[in-house]
N, C-alpha and C positions, 0 to 999 in steps of 0.2 A: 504494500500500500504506500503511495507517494506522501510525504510529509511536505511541511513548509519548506522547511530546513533543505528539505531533497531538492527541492523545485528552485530552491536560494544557489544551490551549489553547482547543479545544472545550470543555470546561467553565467554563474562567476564561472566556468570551465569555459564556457560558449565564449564569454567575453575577453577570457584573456588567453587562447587559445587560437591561434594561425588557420588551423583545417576546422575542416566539420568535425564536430563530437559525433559520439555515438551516442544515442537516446537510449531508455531502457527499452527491453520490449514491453511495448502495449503503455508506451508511456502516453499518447492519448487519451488512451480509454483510463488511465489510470488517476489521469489529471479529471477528467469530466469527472469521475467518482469522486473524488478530492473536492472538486467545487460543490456537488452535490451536497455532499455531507455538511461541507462549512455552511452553506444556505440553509438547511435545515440545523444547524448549532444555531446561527443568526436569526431565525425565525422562531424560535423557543421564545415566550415569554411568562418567564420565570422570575421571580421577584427577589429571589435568595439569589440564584450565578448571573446580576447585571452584569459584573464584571467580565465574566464570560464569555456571556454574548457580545460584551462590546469587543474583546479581544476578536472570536469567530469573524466579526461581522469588517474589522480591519483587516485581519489575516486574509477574509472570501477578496477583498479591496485590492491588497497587494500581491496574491498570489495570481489575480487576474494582470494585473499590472505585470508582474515577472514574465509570465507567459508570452505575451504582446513584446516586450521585448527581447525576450530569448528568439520567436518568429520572427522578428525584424533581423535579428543579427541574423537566423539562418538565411533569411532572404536575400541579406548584402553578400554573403559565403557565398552561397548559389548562383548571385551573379556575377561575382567574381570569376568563381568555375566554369562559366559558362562563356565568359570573356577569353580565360585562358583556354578553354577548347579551343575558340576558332580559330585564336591565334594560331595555336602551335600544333592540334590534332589530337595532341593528350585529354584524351576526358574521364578514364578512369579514375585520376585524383579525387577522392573522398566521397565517389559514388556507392559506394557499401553503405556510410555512414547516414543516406539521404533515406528519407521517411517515403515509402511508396508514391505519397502525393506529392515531394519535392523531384521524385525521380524522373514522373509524369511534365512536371515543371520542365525541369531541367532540358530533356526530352524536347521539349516542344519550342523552349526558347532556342536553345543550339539548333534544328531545325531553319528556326525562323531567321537568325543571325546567317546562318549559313545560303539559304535564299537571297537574303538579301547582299550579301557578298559575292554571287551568282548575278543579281543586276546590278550592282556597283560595274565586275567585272564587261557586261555588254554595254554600257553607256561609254566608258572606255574606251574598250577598244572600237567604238564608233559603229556598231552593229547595232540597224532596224529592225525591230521585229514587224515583219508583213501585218499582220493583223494589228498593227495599231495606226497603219499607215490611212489617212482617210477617201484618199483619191485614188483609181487606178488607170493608167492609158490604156484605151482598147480604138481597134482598129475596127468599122464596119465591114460587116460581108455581103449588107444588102441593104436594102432601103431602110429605114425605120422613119416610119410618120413620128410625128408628134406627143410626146406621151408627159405622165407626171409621176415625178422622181418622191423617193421617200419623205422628204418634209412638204409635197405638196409644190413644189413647184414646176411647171412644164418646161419638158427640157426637148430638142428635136425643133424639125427632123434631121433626120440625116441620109446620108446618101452611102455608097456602096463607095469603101477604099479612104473613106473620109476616118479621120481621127480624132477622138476625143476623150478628155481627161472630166468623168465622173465620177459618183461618188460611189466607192467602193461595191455597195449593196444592190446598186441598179449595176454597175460594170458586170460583178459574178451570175447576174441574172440572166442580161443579155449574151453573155458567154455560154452558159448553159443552156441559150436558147439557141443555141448554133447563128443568132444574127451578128457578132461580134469575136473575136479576138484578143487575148489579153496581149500587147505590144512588146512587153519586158521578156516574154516565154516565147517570143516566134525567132 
């Protein structure tokens, strides 16, 4: 069973300690039992242990307060680890020590740092991605009358061998409608 004292020393360890600590097992569930019990000390109203309760009901105060920032420091840990993955590729560092749902974190941030270092990289090296491109040149293969384009506007006509730069979603249309040509692929 987790005491005050437990949950004071667990944090002094967290605090003056470089890597992730190791948690006890089940030390969540051990703490919500902890807080439970102190609420119910604190909610006694007993006229003989005032003192008591007033104790339970500071102890329920700070042991909530400890908690909160025990989680904070493991959160700055964790993203520090997770800085030091990208950098270097090492991500084993102090992942034993991580609580399922930090692992989950962890997990998902490195993921997300690493995508986003994937588009750093294409901006860079000055690489389009086609799909974000908004116009495409295509070449006619046949007459096309008159028509209206996705926002409503009428664009046309055109003629057979004539060229024209529209907007992406009418060009793949008319391409697939065998009356045009994408220009860039011929």
């Amino acid at each position: 069973m987790l005491t005050y004292n437990d949950l004071y020393e667990i944090l002094r360890k967290e605090k003056y300690a470089e890597p992730l600590q190791v948690l006890p097992k089940g030390f969540i569930s051990e703490f919500i039992e902890y807080l439970n019990e102190k609420k119910a000390e604190s909610l006694k109203d007993d006229s003989l242990f005032v003192d008591a309760v007033i104790k339970s009901k500071k102890q329920l105060e700070n042991s909530i307060s400890l908690f909160k920032e025990l989680m904070l420091r493991r959160k700055k840990k964790l993203l520090n680890l997770v800085f030091v993955a990208t950098e270097t590729g090492i991500m084993k560092r102090d992942y034993e020590n991580m609580l399922p749902f930090e692992r989950d974190v962890f997990d998902k941030l490195l993921k997300s740092f690493e995508e986003g270092d994937k588009e750093l990289a294409k901006v860079m090296s000055g690489r389009k991605e086609k799909e974000k491109e908004k116009f495409r040149m295509i070449m006619f293969n046949q007459n096309v009358e008159q028509f209206v384009d996705m926002t409503g506007n009428t664009v046309g006509p055109f003629t057979s061998g004539e060229l024209a730069n529209l907007d992406r979603e009418v060009s793949e249309i008319l391409v697939a409608g065998g009356k045009a040509g994408f220009v860039d692929e011929a």
